[in-house]
C-alpha positions, -999 to 999 in steps of 0.1 A, spaced: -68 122 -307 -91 98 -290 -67 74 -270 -91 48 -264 -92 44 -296 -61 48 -310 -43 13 -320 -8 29 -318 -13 41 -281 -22 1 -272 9 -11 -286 4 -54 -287 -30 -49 -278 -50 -46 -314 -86 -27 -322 -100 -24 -284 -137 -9 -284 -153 4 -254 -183 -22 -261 -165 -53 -261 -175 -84 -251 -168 -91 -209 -156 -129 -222 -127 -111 -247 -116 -87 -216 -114 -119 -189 -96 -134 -216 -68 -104 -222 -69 -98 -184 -54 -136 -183 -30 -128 -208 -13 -97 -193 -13 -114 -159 4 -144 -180 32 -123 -193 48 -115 -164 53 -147 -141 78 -143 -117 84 -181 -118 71 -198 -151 69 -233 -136 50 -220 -102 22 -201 -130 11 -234 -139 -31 -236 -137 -37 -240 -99 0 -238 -83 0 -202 -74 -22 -185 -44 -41 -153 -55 -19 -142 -27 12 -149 -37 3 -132 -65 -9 -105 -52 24 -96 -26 48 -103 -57 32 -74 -79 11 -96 -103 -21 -91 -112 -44 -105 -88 -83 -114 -80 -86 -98 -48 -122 -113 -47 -103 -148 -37 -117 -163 -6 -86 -164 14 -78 -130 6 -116 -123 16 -113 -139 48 -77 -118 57 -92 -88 48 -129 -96 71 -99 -110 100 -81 -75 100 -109 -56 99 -126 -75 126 -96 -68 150 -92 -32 136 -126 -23 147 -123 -32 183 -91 -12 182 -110 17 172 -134 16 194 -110 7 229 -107 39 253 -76 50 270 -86 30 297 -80 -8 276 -38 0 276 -30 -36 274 -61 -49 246 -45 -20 227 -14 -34 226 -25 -72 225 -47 -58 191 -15 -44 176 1 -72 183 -22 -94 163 -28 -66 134 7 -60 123 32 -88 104 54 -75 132 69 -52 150 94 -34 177 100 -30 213 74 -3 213 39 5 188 17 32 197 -11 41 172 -37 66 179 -68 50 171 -87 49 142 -60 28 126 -75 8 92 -54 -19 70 -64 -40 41 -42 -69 54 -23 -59 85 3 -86 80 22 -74 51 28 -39 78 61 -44 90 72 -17 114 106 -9 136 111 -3 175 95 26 183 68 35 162 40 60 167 12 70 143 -13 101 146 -54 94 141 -64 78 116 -38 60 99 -49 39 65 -22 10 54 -31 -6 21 -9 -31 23 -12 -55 -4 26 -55 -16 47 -54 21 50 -20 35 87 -21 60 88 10 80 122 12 104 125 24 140 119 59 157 92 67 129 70 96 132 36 89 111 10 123 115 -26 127 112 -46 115 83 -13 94 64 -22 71 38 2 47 31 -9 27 -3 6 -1 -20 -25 -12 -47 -25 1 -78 -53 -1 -108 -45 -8 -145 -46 23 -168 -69 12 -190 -106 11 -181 -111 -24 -203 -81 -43 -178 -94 -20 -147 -131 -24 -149 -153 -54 -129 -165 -84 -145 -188 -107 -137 -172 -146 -124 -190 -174 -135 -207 -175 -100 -218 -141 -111 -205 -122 -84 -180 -86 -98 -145 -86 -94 -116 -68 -111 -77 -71 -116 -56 -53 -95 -18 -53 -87 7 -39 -58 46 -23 -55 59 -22 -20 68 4 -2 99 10 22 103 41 47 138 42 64 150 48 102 140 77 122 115 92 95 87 114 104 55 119 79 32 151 87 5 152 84 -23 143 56 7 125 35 -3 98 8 28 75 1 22 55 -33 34 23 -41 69 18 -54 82 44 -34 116 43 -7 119 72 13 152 75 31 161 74 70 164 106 90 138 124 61 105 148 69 80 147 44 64 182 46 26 183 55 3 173 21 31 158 6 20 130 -23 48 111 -27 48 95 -61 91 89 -61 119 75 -40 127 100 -17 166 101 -3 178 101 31 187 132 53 162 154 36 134 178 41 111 168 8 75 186 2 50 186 -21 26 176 -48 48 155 -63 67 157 -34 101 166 -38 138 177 -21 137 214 -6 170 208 9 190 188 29 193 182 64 220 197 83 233 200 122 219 242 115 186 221 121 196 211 156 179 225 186 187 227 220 165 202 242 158 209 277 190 198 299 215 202 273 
């Protein structure tokens, strides 16, 4: 069975063809957007920001101008961050600072550290990330205190539409490409610690005082007190005080 092609597999959505026009797929891009407002009276034409949008799971234009110009404004102050030494301590901290939506008593990132938005990264006191940390945070990403965040994380809210005719650009009337996208939020708990190379999807919880195991892709909610691993990532086994070591002085 071609699925592309199959009318049953679209449900509402009647006789799609791979050809058809770009005005008919702006037009049922609007609709699917249109039937799921979160507030009826604030979808009215004009009353409801592209961002708004965008951080309550809708589908969005991320091609909007003000979401254009938070994007450049991250990347702007992520690129001097990248590119401080040891040396600039205090700049480091004065970069976070402006990056993140906010933060704890104490942030240390290992530079390179990218975002999409920067302010929709909420994190707890205490928090350190390995090189090269990548936040997509289009739907708010809340990560408690004392978390742990390895090498080469991915931590990504967006997520594309299934189908290639809602997913694919299109041309505004300006002419410039753009496409629909929408987010889920993520949430990671107290005292977590990601190894590293871990991608965290959009949607997903994990619970405090869990390790995701090194590669993990986590697709699910994740409980708390757990050692999870995997592609899907999943519970190995719990947590227990047989995990307890013995730290210098005890």
């Amino acid at each position: 069975m071609t699925v592309h092609h199959d009318k049953m597999a679209y449900g509402r959505i009647a006789a799609l063809r791979e050809d058809a026009p770009e005005e008919r797929l702006a037009a049922m891009a609007q609709a699917l957007s249109a039937e799921h407002p979160q507030n009826k009276d604030e979808r009215q034409e004009g009353s409801m920001r592209e961002y708004d949008k965008m951080t309550a799971g809708e589908l969005y234009n991320p091609s909007d101008e003000e979401l254009v110009a938070m994007r450049t404004r991250v990347r702007k102050l992520f690129k001097e961050y990248n590119d401080t030494t040891e040396d600039d301590k205090e700049r480091r901290q004065e970069l976070l600072h402006e990056m993140f939506g906010s933060h704890g008593t104490f942030i240390y990132c290992e530079p390179p550290v990218r975002f999409d938005y920067g302010k929709n990264t909420h994190v707890g006191d205490c928090f350190f990330s390995n090189f090269n940390l990548v936040v997509l945070d289009c739907a708010p990403v809340t990560i408690g205190k004392q978390c742990f965040i390895g090498p080469n994380v991915s931590i990504v809210t967006p997520v594309h539409p299934l189908l290639a005719c809602d997913r694919n650009m299109r041309s505004a009337p300006d002419g410039t490409k753009f496409d629909y996208e929408y987010a889920k939020p993520i949430t990671i708990g107290d005292n977590v610690w990601l190894a590293s190379n871990v991608t965290v999807c959009g949607g997903v919880t994990i619970g405090h005082d869990t390790v995701i195991g090194a590669g993990s892709v986590v697709t699910r909610n994740i409980p708390a007190n757990v050692f999870a691993a995997g592609n899907p990532c999943r519970v190995i086994r719990p947590i227990t005080e047989k995990d307890k070591m013995k730290l210098p002085n005890e």
